[in-house]
C-alpha positions as CSV (number, residue, x, y, z in Angstrom):
1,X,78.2,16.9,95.5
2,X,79.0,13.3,97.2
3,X,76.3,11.3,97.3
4,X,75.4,9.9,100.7
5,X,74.8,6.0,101.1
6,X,71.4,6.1,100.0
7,X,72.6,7.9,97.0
8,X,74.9,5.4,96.0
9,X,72.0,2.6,96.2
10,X,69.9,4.5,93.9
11,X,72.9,5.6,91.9
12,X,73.5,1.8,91.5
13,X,69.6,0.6,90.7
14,X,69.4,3.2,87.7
15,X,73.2,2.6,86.1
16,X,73.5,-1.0,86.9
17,X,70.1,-1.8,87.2
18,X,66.2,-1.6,86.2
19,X,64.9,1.2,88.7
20,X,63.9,0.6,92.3
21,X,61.2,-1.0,93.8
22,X,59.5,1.0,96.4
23,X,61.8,0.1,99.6
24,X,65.0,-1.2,97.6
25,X,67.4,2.0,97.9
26,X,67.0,1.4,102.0
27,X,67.5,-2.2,101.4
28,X,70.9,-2.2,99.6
29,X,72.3,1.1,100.8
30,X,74.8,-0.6,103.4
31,X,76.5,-1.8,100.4
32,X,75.3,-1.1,97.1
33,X,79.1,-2.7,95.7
34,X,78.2,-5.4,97.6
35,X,74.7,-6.2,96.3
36,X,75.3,-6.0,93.0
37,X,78.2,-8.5,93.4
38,X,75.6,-11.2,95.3
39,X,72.4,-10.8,92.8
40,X,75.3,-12.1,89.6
41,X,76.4,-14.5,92.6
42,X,73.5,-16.2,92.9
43,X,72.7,-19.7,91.1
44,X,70.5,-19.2,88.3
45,X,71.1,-15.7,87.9
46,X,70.2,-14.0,85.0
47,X,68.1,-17.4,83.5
48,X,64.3,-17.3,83.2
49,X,62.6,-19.7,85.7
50,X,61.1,-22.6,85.0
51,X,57.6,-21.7,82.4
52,X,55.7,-25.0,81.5
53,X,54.2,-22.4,78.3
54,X,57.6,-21.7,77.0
55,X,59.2,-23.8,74.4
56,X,62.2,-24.9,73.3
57,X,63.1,-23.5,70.2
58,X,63.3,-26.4,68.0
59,X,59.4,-27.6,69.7
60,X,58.4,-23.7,68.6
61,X,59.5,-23.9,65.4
62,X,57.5,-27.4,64.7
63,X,54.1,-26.1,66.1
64,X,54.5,-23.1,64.1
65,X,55.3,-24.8,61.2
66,X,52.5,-27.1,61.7
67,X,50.2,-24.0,62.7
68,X,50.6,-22.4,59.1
69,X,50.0,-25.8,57.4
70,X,46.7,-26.2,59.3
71,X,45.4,-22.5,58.8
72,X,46.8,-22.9,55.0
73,X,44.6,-26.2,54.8
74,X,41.5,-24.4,56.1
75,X,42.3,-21.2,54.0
76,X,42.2,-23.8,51.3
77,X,38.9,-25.6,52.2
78,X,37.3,-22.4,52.7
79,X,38.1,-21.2,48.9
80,X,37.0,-24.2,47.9
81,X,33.6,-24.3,49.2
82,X,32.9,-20.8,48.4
83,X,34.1,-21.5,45.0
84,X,31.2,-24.5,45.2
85,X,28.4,-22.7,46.9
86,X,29.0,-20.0,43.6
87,X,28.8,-23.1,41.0
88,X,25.6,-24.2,43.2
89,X,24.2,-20.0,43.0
90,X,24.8,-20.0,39.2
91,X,23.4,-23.2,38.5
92,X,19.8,-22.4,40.5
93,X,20.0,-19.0,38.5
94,X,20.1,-20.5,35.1
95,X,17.4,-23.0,36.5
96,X,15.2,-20.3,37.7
97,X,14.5,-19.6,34.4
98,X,12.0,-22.6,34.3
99,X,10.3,-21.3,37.6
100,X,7.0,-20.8,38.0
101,X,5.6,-17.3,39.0
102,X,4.5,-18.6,42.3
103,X,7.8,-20.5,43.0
104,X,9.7,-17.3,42.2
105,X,7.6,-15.2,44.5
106,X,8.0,-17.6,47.1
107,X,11.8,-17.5,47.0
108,X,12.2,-13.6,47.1
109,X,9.8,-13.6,50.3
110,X,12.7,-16.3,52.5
111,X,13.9,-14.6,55.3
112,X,17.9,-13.6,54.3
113,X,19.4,-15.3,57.6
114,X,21.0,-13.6,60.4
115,X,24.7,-11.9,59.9
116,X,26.9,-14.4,61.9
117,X,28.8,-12.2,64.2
118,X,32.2,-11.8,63.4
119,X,35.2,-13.3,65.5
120,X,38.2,-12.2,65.5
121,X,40.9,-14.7,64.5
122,X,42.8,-16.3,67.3
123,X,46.8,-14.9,65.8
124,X,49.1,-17.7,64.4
125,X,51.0,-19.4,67.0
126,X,54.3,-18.0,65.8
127,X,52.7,-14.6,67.8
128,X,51.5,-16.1,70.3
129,X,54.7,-18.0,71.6
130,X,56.6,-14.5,70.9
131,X,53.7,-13.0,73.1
132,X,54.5,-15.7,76.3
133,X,58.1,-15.1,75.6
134,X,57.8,-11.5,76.2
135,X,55.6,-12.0,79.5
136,X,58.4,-14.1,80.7
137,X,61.2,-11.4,79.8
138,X,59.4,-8.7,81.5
139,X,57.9,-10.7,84.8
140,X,61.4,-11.5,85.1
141,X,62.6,-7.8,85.2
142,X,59.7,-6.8,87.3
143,X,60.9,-9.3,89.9
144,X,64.2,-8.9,89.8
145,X,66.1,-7.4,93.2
146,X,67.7,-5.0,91.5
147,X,67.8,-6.5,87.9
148,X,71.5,-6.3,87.2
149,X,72.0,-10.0,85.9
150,X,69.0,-8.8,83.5
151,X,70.3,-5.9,82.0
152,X,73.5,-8.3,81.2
153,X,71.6,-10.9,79.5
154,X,69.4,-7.8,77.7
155,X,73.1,-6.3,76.8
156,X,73.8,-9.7,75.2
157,X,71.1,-10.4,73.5
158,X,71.6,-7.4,72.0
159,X,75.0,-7.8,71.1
160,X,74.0,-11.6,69.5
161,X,70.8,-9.7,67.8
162,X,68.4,-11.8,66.0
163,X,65.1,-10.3,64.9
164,X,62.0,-11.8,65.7
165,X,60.6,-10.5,62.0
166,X,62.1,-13.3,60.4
167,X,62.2,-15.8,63.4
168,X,59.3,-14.7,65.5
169,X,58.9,-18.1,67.2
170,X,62.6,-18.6,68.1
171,X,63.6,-15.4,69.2
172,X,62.6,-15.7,73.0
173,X,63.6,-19.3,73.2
174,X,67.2,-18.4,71.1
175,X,67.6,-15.9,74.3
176,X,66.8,-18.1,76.8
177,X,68.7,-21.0,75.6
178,X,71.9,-19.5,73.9
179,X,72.3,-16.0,75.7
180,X,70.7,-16.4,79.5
181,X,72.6,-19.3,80.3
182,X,76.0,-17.8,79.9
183,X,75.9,-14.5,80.8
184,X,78.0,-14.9,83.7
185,X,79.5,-18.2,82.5
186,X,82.4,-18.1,80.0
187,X,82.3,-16.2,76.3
188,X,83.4,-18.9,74.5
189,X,80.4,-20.8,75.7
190,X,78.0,-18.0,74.9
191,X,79.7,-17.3,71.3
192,X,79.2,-21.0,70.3
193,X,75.8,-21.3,71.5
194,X,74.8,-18.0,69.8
195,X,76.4,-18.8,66.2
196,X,74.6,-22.5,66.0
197,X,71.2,-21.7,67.1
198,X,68.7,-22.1,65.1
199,X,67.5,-18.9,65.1
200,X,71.2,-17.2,64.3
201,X,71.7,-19.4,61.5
202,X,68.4,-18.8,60.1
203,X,68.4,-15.0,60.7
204,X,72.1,-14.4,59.0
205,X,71.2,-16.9,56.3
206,X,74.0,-19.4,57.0
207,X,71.4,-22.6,56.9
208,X,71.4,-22.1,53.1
209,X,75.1,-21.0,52.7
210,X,76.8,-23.7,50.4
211,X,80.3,-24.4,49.9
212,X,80.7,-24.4,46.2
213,X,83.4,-27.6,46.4
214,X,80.8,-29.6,48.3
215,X,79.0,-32.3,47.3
216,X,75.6,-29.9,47.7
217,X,77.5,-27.0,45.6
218,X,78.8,-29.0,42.9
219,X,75.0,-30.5,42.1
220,X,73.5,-27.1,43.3
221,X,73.0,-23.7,41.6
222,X,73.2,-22.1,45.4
223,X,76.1,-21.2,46.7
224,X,77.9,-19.5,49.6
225,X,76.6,-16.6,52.1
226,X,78.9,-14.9,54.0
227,X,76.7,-13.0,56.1
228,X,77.5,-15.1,59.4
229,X,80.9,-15.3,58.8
230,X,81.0,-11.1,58.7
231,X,78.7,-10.2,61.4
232,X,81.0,-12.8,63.6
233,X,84.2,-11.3,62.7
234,X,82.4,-7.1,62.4
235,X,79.8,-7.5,65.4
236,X,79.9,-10.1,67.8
237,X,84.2,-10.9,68.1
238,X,87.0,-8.4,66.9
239,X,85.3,-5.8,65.9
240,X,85.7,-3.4,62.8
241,X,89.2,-2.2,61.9
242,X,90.9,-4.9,64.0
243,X,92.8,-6.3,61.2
244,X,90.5,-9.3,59.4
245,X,90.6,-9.2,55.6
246,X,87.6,-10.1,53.0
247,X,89.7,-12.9,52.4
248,X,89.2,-13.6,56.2
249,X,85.2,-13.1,55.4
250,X,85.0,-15.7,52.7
251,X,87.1,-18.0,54.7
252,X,85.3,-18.4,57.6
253,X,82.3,-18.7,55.4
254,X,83.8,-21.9,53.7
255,X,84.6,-22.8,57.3
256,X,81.0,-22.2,58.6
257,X,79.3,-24.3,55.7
258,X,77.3,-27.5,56.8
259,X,76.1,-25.4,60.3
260,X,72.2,-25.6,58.8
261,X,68.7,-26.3,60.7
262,X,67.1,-29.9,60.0
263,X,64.0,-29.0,57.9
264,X,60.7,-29.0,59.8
265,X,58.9,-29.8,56.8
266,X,60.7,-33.3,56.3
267,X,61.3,-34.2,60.3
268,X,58.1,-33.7,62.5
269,X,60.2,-35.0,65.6
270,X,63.9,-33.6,65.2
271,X,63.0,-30.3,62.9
272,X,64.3,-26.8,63.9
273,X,67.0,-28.4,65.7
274,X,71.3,-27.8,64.5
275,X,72.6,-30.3,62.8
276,X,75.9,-30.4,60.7
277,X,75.2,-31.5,57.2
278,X,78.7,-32.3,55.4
279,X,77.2,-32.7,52.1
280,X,77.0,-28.7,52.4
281,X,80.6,-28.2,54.0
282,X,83.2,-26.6,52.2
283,X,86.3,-29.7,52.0
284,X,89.5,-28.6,52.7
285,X,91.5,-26.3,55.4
286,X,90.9,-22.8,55.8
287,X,93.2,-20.1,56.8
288,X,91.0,-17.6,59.0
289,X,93.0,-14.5,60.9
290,X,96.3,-15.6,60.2
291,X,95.6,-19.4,61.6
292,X,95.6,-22.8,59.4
293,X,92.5,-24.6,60.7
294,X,92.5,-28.4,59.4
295,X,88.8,-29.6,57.6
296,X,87.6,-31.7,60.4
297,X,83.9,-30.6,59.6
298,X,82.0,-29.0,62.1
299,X,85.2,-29.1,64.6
300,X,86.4,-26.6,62.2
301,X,84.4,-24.2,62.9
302,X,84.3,-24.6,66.7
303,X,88.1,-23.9,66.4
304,X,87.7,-20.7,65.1
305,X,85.0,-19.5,67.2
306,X,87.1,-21.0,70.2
307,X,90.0,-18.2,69.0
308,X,88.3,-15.8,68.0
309,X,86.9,-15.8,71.7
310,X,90.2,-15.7,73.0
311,X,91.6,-12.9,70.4
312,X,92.9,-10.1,72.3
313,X,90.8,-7.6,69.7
314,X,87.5,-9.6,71.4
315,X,88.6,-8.4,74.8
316,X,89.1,-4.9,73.8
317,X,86.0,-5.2,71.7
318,X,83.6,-6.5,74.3
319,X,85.2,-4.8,76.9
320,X,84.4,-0.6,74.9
321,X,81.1,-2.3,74.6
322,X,79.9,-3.6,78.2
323,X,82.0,-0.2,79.4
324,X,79.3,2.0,76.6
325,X,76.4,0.4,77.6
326,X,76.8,1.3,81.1
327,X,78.6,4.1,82.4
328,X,79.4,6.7,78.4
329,X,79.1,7.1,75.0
330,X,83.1,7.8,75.6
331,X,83.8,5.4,77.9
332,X,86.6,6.1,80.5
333,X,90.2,4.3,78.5
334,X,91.3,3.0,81.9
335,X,87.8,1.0,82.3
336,X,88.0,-0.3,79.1
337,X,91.5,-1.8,79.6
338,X,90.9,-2.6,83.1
339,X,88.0,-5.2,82.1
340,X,89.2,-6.2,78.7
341,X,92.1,-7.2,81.2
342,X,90.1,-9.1,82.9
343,X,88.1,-10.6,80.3
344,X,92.1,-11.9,78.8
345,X,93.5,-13.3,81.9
346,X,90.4,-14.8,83.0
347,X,89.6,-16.7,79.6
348,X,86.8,-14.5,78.8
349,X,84.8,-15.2,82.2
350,X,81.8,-12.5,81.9
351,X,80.9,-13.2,85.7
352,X,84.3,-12.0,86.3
353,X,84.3,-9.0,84.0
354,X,81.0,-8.0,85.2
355,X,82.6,-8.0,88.8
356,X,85.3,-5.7,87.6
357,X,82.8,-3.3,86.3
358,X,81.0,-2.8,89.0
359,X,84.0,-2.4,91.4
360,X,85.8,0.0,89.4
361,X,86.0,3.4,90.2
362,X,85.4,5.0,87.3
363,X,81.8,3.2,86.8
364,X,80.4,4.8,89.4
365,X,81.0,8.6,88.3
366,X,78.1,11.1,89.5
367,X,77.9,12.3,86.2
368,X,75.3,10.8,84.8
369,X,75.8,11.2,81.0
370,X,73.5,8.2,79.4
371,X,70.0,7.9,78.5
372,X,68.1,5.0,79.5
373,X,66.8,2.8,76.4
374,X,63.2,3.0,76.0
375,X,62.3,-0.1,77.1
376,X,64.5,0.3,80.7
377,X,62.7,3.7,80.8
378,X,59.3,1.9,80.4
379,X,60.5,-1.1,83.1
380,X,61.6,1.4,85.4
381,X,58.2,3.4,85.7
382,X,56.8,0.0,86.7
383,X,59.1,-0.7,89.4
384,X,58.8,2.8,90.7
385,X,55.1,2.2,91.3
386,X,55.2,-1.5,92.6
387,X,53.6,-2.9,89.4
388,X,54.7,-6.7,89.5
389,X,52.3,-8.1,86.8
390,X,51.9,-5.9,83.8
391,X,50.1,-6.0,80.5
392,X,52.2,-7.8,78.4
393,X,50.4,-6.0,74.7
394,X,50.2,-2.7,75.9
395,X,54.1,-2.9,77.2
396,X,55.1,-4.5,73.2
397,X,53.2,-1.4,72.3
398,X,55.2,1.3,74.3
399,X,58.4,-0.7,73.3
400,X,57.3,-0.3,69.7
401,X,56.3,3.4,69.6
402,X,59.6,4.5,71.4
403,X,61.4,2.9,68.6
404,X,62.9,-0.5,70.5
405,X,60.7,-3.3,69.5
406,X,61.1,-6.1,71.6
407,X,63.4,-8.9,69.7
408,X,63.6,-6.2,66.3
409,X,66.5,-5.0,66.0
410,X,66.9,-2.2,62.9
411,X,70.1,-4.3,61.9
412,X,72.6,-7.3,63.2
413,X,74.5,-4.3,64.8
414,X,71.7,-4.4,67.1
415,X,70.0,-1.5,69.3
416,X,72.1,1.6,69.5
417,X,73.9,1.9,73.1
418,X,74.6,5.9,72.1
419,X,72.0,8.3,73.7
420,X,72.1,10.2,70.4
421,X,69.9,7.9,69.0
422,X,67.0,7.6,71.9
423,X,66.9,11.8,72.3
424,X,64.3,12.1,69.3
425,X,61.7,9.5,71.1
426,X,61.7,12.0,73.9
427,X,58.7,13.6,73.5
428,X,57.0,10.0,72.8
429,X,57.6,9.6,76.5
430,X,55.4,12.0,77.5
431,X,52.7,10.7,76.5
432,X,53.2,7.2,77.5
433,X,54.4,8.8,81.0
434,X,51.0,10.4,81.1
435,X,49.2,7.7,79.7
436,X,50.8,5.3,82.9
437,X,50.3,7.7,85.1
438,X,46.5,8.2,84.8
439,X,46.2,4.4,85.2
440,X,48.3,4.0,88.1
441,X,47.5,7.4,90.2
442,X,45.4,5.8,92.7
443,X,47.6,3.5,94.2
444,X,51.0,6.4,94.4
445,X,51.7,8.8,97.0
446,X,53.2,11.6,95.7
447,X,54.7,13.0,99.0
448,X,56.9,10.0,98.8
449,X,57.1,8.9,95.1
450,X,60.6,11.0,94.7
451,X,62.4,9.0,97.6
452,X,61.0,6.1,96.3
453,X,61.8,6.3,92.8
454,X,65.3,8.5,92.7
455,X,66.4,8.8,96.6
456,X,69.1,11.6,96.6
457,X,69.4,11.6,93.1
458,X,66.5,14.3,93.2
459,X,67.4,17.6,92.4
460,X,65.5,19.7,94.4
461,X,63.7,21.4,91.2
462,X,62.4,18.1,90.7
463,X,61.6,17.6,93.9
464,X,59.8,20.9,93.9
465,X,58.0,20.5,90.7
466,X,56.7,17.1,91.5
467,X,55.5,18.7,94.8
468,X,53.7,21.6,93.3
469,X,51.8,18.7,90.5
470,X,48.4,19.6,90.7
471,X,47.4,15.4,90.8
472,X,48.9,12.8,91.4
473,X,49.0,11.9,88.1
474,X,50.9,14.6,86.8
475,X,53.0,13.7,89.6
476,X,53.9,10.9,88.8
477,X,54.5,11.9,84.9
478,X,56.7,14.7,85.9
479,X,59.3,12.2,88.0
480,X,59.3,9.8,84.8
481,X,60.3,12.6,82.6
482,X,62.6,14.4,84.8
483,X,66.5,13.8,84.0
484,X,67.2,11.9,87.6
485,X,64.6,9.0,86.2
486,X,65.6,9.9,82.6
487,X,69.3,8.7,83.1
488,X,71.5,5.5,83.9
């Protein structure tokens, strides 16, 4: 069938967006094109507003650095003075010896004193700034129009992947400071930002890669790490079997020496932030991709990122990607030329790719063939019911038992963008649809719920099966689980 107006709106909040809000299919059904292109349009799009709570990254990674000494310090006074209070109960048991029988009596009848309740350790500050991090990510979502500029800085912060695991106080900060900001700017700018944060370079172990010619390597038994260099060239540029060599690996890694993280440890006011150390860089020129790229320390390496960015293997690359993540698996060839296209002749502009996306023909196919991610799934519900302010635990929770951990990644690869690898969690949702649904069932209407939620995407099984529910919760559980809300 041909979907009417309205069905195009709704159509364009589940594929593009993160679900409606109750009222939001009427309000962009005019032109559904239209508002997509003026939510990327706006200034600021995409960027998390101002938070006085959040950090920057380099002022996270300080506190929690100075957290752990201070909990390490009282972990360490504590042992101590149990270790003394012992010395002090093993001296007055040798003494008691020499008691006399009434003394002795006396000290058996003392009243033991009173259990000190227990209290539950406040968690390190590493947790709690991912925690306020997270509430910021998913207020923004919540409040988002239509949430289209989201889900493109979600898509590239999964594409530039770090895992809060081994950064837990950067990660947030490392997507709002190297993703957010140039979603719709250019990629060039985003691939730089990406590959000398603080958190990248720490995740993908380049802070301690040493060229082995360096001053550093010569005097050092550590050497080189490659693992940037790979994931650049594999994951986040050209892509795999676009013609770099292992040779190309280990040069970029010389290349990429010296891009380290001044040490918290020895700089309370300027630790966790970039820096390029040359004592660490490999000397010399590096061929990388067929290029000669002259040592001029870290202006070396911005030279290859810069072409790399520009390679026509990027386009391609990021183009099947943006082209999977939203419309197939398979992803229709003529989209995928049409914005690596684009992406080429515009100098990698992503406002301008995601423009040609959402104006091409073939994005906006009735078919509806992918499976939304768990935690779109979970953001969606909300949205459906109005929910603005939501529990930020119980959220990293559902994110966590459907297998997408906020900020965790299973790999550099990142999240998978294939439905295959979301259909297991399925029955998960059930019971976290459920679970919702008895929370929220007083506030929903379930004569309206389906126009609300899916418009004239509803089949009319669903529609009949939500109508025959018998409460509103199961209502509302049977819409979250049926394949209208399932799907992009």
């Amino acid at each position: 069938m041909t979907l009417d107006p309205k069905g195009v709106a709704a159509l364009a909040l589940h594929r593009f967006g993160l679900g409606p809000r109750p009222g939001s299919i009427n309000v962009i059904a005019s032109d559904p094109r239209g508002a997509l292109l003026a939510e990327i349009d706006r200034p600021g799009a995409g960027q998390i507003g101002h938070h006085p709570e959040l950090l920057a990254s380099a002022q996270a990674a300080r506190a929690a650095y100075e957290d752990r000494e201070a909990r390490q310090a009282k972990q360490t006074l504590a042992q101590r003075a149990q270790k003394e209070a012992e010395r002090q109960k093993a001296m007055a048991a040798e003494a008691g010896g020499d008691m006399s029988m009434e003394a002795k009596a006396g000290a058996a009848m003392e009243t033991p004193a009173a259990p000190k309740p227990e209290v539950r350790p406040e968690p390190p500050l590493a947790q709690q700034i991912l925690r306020k991090e997270a509430k910021a990510r998913i207020d923004a979502a919540l409040g988002a129009e239509i949430g289209f500029a989201d889900r493109l800085a979600w898509f590239w912060s999964n594409h530039f992947c770090v895992n809060a695991d081994k950064v837990p106080a950067l990660a947030g900060g490392y997507e709002r400071e190297a993703i957010r900001p140039h979603v719709l700017g250019r990629f060039a700018d985003m691939l730089l930002a990406a590959e000398s944060h603080p958190a990248m370079l720490f995740y993908l172990d380049n802070s301690s890669s040493i060229g082995p010619n360096s001053t550093a390597g010569i005097n050092r038994s550590r050497g080189l790490n490659e693992n940037l260099a790979r994931e650049i060239l594999e994951l986040h540029t050209l892509g795999v079997r676009s013609g770099y060599t292992q040779d190309d690996v280990t040069r970029f890694a010389y290349v990429l020496t010296g891009w380290t993280i001044i040490p918290v440890a020895n700089d309370p006011e300027r630790g966790g932030q970039f820096v390029f150390n040359r004592r660490l860089h490999e000397p010399g020129p590096q061929q990388v991709v067929g290029k000669t790229y002259a040592d001029g320390g870290a202006e070396q390496g911005r030279a290859v990122l810069g072409d790399l960015a520009r390679h026509p293997a990027t386009a391609t690359h990021v183009a099947t990607k943006l082209a999977r993540h939203f419309v197939a698996d398979e992803p229709p060839p003529a989209l995928v030329e049409r914005l690596a296209k684009v992406f080429r002749d515009t100098d990698g502009d992503l406002k301008q790719v995601s423009k040609a996306l959402v104006t091409a023909p073939e994005a906006w196919s009735e078919q509806r063939p992918k499976l939304k991610r768990p935690a779109e799934w979970i953001i969606a519900g909300l949205r459906a019911v109005g929910i603005t302010d939501a529990d930020v635990q119980r959220m990293l929770q559902g994110f966590n038992l459907l297998g997408e951990p906020l900020w965790r990644p299973p790999a550099p690869k990142g999240f998978s963008d294939e439905q295959g690898a979301w259909l297991d969690g399925l029955a998960l949702r059930i019971d976290i649809a459920s679970q919702f649904a008895t929370r929220v069932a007083d506030r929903i209407d379930p004569a309206s719920i389906v126009d609300l939620a899916l418009g004239p995407l509803a089949s009319s099984e669903t529609r009949q099966t939500v109508a025959r529910a018998e409460s509103r919760a199961q209502a509302l559980t049977l819409l979250l689980m049926s394949p209208e809300f399932q799907r992009r």
